[in-house]
C-alpha positions in Angstrom: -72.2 127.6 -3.3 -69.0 126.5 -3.8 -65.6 128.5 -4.6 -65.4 127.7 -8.0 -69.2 128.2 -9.1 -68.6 131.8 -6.9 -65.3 131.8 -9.6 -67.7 130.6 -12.2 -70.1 133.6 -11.5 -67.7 136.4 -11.3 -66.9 138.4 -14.7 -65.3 136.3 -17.3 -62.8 138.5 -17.5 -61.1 138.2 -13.9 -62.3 134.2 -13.6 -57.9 133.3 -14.8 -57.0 135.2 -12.2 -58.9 133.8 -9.4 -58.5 130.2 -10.8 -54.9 130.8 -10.4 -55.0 132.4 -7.1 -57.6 129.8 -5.9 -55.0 126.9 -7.5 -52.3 128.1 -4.9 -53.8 128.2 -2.5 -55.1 124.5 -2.5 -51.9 123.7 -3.3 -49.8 125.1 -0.2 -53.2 123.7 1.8 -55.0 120.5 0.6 -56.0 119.6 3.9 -58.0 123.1 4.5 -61.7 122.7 4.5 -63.7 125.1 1.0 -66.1 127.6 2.2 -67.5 131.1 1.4 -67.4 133.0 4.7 -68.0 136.7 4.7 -69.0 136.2 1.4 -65.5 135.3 0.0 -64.0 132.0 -0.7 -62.2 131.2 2.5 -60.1 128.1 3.3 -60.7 127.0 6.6 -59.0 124.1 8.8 -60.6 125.0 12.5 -60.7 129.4 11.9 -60.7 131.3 8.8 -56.8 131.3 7.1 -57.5 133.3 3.9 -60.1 134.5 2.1 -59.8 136.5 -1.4 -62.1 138.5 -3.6 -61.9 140.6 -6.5 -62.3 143.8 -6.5 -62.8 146.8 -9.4 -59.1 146.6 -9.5 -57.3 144.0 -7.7 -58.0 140.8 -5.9 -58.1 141.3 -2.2 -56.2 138.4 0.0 -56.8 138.2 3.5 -54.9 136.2 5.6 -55.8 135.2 9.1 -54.4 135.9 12.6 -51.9 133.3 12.7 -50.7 134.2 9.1 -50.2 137.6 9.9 -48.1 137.5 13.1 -45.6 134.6 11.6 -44.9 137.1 8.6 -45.0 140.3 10.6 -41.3 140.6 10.8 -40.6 140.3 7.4 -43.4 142.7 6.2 -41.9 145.7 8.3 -38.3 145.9 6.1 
């Protein structure tokens, strides 16, 4: 499956909302491989740099490692 027939098969009425998030994401990274890992659209160049769901009331984004640590210092103000 690809990430936009797992899109395509979520509820129609949170599909804008992953298009767009999906949309930036191959934006900032063109070059990053398509995959569903953990069950989640992931974008992948060599290890796992995001992923994102929905959930009941959100959509979930998960960054990798790297990700994390280079905006750890501006998450803590």
């Amino acid at each position: 499956m690809t990430i936009r027939e797992y899109i395509d098969s979520q509820d129609e009425s949170i599909r804008p909302r992953l298009n767009a998030v999906y949309d930036t994401i191959r934006a900032a990274i063109p070059e990053a491989e398509e995959r569903l890992s953990w069950g989640m659209p992931t974008f992948w160049k060599g290890r796992n740099i995001i992923h994102f769901a929905p959930a009941k009331n959100h959509i979930g984004l998960y960054p990798g490692a790297e990700a994390v640590a280079f905006f750890a210092p501006l998450l803590t103000e």
